[in-house]
C-alpha positions as CSV (number, residue, x, y, z in Angstrom):
1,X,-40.3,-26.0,-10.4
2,X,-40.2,-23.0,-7.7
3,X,-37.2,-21.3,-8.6
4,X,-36.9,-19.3,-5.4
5,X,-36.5,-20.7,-1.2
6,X,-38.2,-19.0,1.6
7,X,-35.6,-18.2,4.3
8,X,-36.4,-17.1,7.9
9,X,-35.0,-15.1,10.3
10,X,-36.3,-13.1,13.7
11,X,-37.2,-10.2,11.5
12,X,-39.3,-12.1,8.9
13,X,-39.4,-14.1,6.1
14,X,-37.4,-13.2,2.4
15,X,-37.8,-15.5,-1.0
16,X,-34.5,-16.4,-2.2
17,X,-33.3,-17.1,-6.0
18,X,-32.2,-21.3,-5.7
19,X,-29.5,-20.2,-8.0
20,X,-27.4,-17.9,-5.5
21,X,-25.5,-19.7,-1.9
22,X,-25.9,-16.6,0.1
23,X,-29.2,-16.4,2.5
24,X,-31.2,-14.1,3.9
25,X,-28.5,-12.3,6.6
26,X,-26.7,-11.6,3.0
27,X,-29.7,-10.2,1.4
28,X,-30.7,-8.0,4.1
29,X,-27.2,-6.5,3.9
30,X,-27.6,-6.0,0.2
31,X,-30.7,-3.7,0.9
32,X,-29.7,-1.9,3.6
33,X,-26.1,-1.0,2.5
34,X,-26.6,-0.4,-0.8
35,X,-24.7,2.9,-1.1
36,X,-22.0,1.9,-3.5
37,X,-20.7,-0.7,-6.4
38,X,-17.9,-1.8,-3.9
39,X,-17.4,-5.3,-2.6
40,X,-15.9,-6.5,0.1
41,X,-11.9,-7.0,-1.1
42,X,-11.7,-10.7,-2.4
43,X,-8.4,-10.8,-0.2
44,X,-10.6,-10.1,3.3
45,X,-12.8,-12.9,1.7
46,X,-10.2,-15.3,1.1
47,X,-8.5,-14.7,4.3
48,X,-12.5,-15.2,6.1
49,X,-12.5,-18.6,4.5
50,X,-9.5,-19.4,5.4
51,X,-10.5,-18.9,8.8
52,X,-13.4,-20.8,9.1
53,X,-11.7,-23.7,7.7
54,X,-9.2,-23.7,10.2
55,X,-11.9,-23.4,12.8
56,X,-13.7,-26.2,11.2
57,X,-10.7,-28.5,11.2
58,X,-10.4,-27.4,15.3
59,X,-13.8,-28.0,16.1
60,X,-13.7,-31.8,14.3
61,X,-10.7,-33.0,16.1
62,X,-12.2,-31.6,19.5
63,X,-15.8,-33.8,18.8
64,X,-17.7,-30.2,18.9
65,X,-18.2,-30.6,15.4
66,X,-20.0,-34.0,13.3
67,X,-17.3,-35.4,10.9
68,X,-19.4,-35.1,8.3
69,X,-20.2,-31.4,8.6
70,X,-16.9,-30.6,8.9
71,X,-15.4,-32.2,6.0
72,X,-18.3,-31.1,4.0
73,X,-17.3,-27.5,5.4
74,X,-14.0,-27.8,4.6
75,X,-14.6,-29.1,1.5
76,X,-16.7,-26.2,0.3
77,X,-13.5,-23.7,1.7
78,X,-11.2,-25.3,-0.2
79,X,-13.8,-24.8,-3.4
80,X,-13.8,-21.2,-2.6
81,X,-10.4,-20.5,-2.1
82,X,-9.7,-22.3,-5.4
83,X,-11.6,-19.6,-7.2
84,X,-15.1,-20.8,-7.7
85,X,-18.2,-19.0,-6.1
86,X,-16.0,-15.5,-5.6
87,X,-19.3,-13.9,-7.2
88,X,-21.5,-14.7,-4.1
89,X,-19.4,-12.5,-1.8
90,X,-21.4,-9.2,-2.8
91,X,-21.7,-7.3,0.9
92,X,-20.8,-3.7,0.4
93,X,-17.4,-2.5,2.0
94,X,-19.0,0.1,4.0
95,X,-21.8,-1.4,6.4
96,X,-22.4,-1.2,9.9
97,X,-22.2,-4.2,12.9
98,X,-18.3,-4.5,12.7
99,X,-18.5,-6.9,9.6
100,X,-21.2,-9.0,11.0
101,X,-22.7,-9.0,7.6
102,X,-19.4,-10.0,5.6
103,X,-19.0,-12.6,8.0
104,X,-22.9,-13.9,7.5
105,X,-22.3,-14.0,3.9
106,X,-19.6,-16.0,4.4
107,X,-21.1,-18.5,6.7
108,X,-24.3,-18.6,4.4
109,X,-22.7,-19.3,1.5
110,X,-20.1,-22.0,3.2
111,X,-23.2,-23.5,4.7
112,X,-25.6,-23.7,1.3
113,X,-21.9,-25.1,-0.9
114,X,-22.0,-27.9,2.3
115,X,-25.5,-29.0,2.5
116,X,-25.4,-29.6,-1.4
117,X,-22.1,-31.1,-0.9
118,X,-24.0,-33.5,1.3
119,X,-26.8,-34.0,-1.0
120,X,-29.2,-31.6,0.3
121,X,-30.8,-28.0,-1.3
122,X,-29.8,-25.0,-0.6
123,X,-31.4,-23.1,2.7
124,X,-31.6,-26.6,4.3
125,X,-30.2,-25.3,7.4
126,X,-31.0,-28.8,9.7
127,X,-27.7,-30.6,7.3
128,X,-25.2,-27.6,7.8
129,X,-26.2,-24.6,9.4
130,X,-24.4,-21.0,8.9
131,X,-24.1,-20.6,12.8
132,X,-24.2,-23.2,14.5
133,X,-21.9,-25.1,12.3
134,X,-19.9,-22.8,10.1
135,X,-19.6,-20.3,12.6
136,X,-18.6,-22.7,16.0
137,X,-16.9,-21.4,18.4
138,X,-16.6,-18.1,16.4
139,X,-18.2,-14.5,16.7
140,X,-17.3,-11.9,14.1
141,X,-15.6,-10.2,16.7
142,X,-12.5,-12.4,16.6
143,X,-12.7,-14.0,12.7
144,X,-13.2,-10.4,11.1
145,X,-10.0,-8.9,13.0
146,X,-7.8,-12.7,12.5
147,X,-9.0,-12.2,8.8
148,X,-7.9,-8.6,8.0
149,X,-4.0,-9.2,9.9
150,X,-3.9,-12.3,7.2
151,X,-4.9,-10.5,4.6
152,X,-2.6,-7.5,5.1
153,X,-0.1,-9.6,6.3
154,X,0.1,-11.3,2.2
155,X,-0.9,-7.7,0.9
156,X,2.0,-6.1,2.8
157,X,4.9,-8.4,1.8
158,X,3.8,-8.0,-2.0
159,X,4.0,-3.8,-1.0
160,X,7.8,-4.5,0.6
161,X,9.0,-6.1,-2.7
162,X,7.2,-3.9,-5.0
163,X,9.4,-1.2,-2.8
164,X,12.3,-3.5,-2.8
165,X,12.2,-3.6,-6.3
166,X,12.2,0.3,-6.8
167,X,14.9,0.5,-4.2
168,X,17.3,-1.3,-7.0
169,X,15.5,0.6,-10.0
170,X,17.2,3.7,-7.9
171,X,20.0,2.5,-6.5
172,X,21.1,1.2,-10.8
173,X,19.8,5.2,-11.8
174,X,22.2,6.4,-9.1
175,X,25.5,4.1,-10.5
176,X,24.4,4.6,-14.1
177,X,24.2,8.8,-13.7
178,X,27.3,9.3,-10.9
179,X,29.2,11.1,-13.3
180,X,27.1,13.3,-14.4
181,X,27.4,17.1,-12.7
182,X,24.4,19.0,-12.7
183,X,22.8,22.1,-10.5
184,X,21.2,21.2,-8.0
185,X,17.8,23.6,-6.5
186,X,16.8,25.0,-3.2
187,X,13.6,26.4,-2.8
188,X,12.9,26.0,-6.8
189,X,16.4,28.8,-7.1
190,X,20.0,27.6,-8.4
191,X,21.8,26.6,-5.5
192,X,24.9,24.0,-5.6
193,X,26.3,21.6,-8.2
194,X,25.4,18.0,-7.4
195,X,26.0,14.6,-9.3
196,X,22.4,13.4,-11.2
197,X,23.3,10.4,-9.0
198,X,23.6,12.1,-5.9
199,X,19.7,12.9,-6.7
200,X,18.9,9.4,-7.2
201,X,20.9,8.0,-4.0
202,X,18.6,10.1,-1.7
203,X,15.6,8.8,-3.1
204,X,16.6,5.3,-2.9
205,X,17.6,5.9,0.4
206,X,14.2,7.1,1.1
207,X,12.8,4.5,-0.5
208,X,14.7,1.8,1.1
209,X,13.8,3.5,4.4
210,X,10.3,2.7,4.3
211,X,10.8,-0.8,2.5
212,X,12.4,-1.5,6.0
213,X,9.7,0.0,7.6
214,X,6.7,-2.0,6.1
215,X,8.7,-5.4,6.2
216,X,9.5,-5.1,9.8
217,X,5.6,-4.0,10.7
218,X,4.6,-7.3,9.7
219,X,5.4,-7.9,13.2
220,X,2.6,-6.0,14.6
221,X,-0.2,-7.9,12.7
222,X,0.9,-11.5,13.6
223,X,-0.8,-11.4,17.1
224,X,-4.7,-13.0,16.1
225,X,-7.4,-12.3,18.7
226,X,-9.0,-15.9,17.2
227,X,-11.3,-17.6,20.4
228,X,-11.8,-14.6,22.2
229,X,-15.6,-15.1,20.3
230,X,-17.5,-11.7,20.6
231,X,-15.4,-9.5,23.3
232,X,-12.3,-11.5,23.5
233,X,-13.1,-13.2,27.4
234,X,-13.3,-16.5,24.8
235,X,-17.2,-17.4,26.3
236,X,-18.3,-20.3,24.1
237,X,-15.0,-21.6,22.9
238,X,-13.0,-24.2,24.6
239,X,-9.5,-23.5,26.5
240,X,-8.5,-26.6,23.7
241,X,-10.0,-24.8,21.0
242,X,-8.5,-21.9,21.6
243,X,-4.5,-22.8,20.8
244,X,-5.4,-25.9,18.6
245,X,-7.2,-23.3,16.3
246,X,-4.1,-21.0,16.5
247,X,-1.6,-23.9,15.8
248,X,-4.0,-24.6,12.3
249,X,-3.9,-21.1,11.3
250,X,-0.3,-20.8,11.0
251,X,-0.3,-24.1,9.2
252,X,-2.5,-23.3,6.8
253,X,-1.4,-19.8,6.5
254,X,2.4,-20.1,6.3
255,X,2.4,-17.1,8.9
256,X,3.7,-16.6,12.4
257,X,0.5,-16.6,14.1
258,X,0.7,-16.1,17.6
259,X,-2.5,-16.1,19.9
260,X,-2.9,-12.8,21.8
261,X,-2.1,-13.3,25.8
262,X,-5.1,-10.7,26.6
263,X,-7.6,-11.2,23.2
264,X,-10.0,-8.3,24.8
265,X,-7.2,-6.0,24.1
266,X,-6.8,-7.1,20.4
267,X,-10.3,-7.5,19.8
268,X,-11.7,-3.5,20.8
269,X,-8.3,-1.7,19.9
270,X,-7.4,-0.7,16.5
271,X,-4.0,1.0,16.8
272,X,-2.3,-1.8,14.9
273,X,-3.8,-1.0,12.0
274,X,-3.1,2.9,12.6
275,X,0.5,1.8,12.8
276,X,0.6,0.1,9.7
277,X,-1.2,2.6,7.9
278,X,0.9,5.3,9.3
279,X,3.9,3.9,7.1
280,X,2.1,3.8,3.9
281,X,1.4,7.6,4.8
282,X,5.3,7.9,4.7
283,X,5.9,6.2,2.1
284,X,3.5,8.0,-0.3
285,X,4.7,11.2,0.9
286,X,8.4,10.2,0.1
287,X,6.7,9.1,-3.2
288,X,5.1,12.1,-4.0
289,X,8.2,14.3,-2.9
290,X,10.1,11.9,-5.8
291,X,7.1,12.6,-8.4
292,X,7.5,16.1,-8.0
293,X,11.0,16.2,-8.4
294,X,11.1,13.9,-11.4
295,X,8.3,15.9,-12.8
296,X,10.1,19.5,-12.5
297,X,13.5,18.0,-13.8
298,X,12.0,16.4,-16.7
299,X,9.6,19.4,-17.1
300,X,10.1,21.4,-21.2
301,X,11.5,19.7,-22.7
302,X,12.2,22.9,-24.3
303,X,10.4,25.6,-22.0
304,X,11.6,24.4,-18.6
305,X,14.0,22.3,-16.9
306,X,14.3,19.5,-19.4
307,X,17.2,17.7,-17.1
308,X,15.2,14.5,-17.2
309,X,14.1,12.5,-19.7
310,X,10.9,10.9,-19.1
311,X,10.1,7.8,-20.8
312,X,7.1,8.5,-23.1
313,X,3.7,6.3,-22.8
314,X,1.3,7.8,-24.6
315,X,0.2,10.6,-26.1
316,X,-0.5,13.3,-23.6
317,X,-3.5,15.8,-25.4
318,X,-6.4,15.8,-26.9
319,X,-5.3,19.4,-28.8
320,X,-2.2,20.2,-28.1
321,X,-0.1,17.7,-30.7
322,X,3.2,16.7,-30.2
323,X,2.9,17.0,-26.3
324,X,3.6,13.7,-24.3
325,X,2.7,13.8,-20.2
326,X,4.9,12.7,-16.9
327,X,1.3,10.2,-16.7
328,X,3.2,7.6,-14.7
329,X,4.3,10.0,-12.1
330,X,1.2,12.0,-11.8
331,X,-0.5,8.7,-11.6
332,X,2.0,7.3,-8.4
333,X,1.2,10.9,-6.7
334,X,-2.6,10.7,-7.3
335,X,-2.0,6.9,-5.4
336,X,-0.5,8.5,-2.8
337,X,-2.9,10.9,-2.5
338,X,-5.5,8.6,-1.6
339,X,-3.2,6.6,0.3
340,X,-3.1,9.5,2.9
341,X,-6.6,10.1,2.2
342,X,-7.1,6.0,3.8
343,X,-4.7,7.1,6.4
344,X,-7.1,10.0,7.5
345,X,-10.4,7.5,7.6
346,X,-8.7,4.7,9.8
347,X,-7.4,7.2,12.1
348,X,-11.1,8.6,12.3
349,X,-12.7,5.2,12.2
350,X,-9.8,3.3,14.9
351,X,-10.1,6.4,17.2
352,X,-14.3,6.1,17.3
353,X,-14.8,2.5,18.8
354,X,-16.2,2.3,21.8
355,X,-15.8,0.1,24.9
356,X,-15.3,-3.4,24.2
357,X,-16.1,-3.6,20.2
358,X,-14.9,-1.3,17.4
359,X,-18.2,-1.0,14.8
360,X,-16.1,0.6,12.4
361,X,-13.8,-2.2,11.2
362,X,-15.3,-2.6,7.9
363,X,-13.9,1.4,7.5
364,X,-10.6,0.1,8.4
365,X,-10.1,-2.8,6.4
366,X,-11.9,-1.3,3.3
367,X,-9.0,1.7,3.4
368,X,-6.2,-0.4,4.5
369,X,-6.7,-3.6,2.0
370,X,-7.0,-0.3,-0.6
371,X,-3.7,1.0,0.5
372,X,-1.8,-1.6,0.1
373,X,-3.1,-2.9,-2.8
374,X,-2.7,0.8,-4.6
375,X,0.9,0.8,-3.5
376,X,2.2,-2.6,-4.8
377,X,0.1,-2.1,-7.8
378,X,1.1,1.3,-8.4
379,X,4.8,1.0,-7.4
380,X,5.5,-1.3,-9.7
381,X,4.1,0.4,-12.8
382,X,6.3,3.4,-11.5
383,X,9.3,1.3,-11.8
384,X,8.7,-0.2,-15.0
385,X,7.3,1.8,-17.0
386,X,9.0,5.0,-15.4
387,X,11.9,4.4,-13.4
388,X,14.1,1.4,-15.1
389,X,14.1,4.1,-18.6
390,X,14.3,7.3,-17.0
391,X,17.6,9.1,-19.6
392,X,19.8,12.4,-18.9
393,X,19.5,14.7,-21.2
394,X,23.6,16.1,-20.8
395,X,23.8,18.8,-22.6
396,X,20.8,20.8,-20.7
397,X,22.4,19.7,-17.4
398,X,25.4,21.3,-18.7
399,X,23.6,24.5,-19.8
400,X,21.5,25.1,-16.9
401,X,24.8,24.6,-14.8
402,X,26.8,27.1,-16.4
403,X,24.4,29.2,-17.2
404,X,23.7,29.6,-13.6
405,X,25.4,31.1,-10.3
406,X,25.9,28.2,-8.8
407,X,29.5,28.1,-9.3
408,X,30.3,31.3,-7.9
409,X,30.2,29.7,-3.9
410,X,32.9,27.6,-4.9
411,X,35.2,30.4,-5.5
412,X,34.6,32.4,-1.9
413,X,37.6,30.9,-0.3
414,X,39.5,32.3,-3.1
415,X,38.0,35.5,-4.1
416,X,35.5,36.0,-1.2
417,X,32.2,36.4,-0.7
418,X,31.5,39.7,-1.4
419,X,33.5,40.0,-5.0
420,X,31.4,36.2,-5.7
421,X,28.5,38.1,-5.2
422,X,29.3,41.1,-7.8
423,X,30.1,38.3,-10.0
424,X,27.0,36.4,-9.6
425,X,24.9,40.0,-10.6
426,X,26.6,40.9,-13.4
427,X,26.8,37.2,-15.0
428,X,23.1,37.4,-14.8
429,X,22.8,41.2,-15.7
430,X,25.3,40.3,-19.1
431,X,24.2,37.0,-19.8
432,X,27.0,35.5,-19.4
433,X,28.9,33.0,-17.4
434,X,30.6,32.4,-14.1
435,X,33.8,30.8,-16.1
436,X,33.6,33.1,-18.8
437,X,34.1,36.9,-16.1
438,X,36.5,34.8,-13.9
439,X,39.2,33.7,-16.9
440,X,38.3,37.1,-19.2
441,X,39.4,38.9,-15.7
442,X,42.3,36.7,-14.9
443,X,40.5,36.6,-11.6
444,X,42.0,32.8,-10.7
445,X,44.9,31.3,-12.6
446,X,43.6,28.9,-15.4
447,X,45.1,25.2,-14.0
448,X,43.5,25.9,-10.3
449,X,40.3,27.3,-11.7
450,X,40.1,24.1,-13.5
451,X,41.2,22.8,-10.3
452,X,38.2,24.1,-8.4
453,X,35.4,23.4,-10.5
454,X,36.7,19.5,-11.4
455,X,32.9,18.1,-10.7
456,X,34.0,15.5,-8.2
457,X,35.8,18.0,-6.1
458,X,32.4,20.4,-6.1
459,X,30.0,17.7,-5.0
460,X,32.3,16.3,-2.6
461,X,32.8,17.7,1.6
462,X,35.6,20.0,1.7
463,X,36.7,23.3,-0.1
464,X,37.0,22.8,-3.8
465,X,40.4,23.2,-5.1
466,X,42.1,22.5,-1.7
């Protein structure tokens, strides 16, 4: 028995292994974009199938489509969306023609799950055939584009609660530590006392600052250029087709779909997906400003800061025994790295279409389906395993406080800000304390020196002691 099919196209002829469901578009996408091991995100491929069955399920109840066909085509959807044949979608992220070849792949093996579905052998294109069935009233143009808003669209509500979630991991650390009087830094110098959960408010306010901001973008991506076919004027798809494939899209999605009101609009430009990326870009930068703080306070334990205590997951050297590594936070800052690094190539890739197609789509949904995946993913290992167990250590936060200068600007109103100053020097010329040269001097009496540094009153607006 021949195990191998001869498929055709206007290039030539290719032999075919019977046991795969892709065909020849597939294969000649696997030799000429073979430049990595990287697939196609399953998510893009799930969201492509879901597509096609909702066109599928349009073009039956219109007549366009034999009944047969269609079932048979839907049938072999919902057997791909259940999890079965996930290993035949093997078109490299990177590739050129705007995703025509993900798109082929798709159709192909839809088609080849069909025709055996039907009885028939794979590559027997007469009983279901890629394009002229699978793909009806379709173009890559407006199923790539639909496909990627779905798919972010479920990939960026999992990123909102992952940063919902670290929001309350922040919001507990900043009730749990609100007693707690510590010195606060600026520009890596003593500077001010502040409450340890004073430093935890502002990054959960940062953090629930861009949580807002990626659940109310969602917005942007619900507009679907579906039936606009290859430039969005809608040429081969039916005025009926168009908003009966829209309505089935939102039922079978769950999603508020709309259909754009001008598709060649939302079928060349890109900017949506700039937008969207443009939040993760803040939000990894607010979560690499919170790595870097966490890693500095927590930094020693012995030699440095050592305010923090940073939970411990592993052993952090190969030599150096004993030592234990902030992996968790250098790990959320190296996502966030790469997250701007995405940011950088959509912007590229969005800004270079030209006229009334954008060829670099597969750049943009390769980096933004990365993105967002990185930051749920990686956002919630940061909260628990990092954040939920993050511990004080009290008496270094008392140490470093007193130890420092900090306390000298709350006594300018009473000594002013000259004799502060002299007091500042020579506490760190003779190693020795603010407290310690102000009660040895009789400087301040005792009950409103005490008055003045009570740590509520000198993390609080006002003059302390007043």
């Amino acid at each position: 028995m021949d195990n191998f099919r001869v498929e055709k196209d206007m290039l030539g002829e290719k032999k075919i292994s019977n046991d795969i469901y892709y065909g020849i578009n597939t294969l000649r996408a696997i030799e000429n974009f073979n430049i990595s091991k990287k697939s196609v995100n399953f998510e893009l491929i799930e969201a492509l199938v879901l597509v096609k069955k909702a066109c599928a399920l349009a073009n039956k109840k219109l007549n366009q489509l034999d009944e047969k066909k269609a079932d048979a085509i839907i049938e072999a959807c919902n057997r791909i969306l259940s999890g079965d044949f996930l290993d035949q979608f093997i078109t490299n992220s990177l590739q050129g023609g705007a995703g025509t070849s993900t798109n082929m792949n798709v159709n192909e093996v839809i088609s080849n799950i069909a025709i055996e579905i039907l009885g028939g052998k794979k590559g027997e294109y007469n009983i279901v055939h890629p394009i002229e069935d699978v793909n009806m009233s379709q173009s890559t143009n407006d199923v790539y584009p639909t496909a990627l808003r779905i798919a972010s669209i479920g990939l960026l509500r999992k990123t909102s609660e992952a940063f919902s979630r670290l929001q309350d991991s922040l919001q507990d650390k900043e009730n749990e530590f609100s007693h707690i009087l510590k010195l606060g830094r600026t520009e890596l110098m003593d500077a001010l006392p502040i409450m340890v959960g004073q430093e935890f408010g502002a990054f959960a306010r940062a953090i629930s600052r861009d949580r807002w901001r990626l659940y109310k973008v969602e917005e942007r991506l619900r507009e679907v250029n579906i039936g606009g076919t290859a430039i969005g004027t809608g040429m081969n798809a039916s005025q009926k087709y168009i908003f009966l494939v829209t309505d089935i899209l939102q039922n079978l999605t769950g999603l508020g779909l709309s259909r754009s009101d001008f598709p060649i609009d939302t079928t060349q430009n890109m900017d949506v997906f700039v937008e969207v990326s443009g939040l993760l870009k803040s939000a990894a930068v607010n979560l690499i400003k919170m790595s870097n703080d966490l890693r500095l306070l927590g930094s020693g334990p012995k030699g440095s800061i050592g305010e923090l205590i940073i939970p411990p997951v592993q052993t952090g050297s190969s030599i150096m025994a004993g030592k234990v590594n902030p992996v968790i936070l250098e790990m959320i800052a190296q996502v966030s790295m790469k997250v701007i690094a995405n940011d950088t190539a959509i912007t590229l890739a969005a800004s270079s279409g030209q006229l009334e197609l954008n060829a670099f789509a597969p750049l943009i949904a390769d980096s933004l389906l990365d993105s967002l995946n990185l930051l749920e993913n990686g956002v919630n290992i940061l909260n628990d395993k990092c954040i939920i167990d993050i511990k004080v250590d009290l008496e270094q936060c008392r140490s470093n406080l007193e130890n420092s200068t900090a306390l000298a600007t709350a006594l300018v109103h009473y000594i002013g800000y000259d004799r502060a100053s002299e007091i500042s020097r020579r506490a760190i010329l003779e190693n020795r304390t603010i407290k310690d040269i102000i009660e040895s001097e009789n400087l301040i009496d005792t009950a409103l020196l005490k008055k003045i540094l009570n740590p509520f009153t000198l993390t609080s607006p006002g003059i302390p002691g007043k």
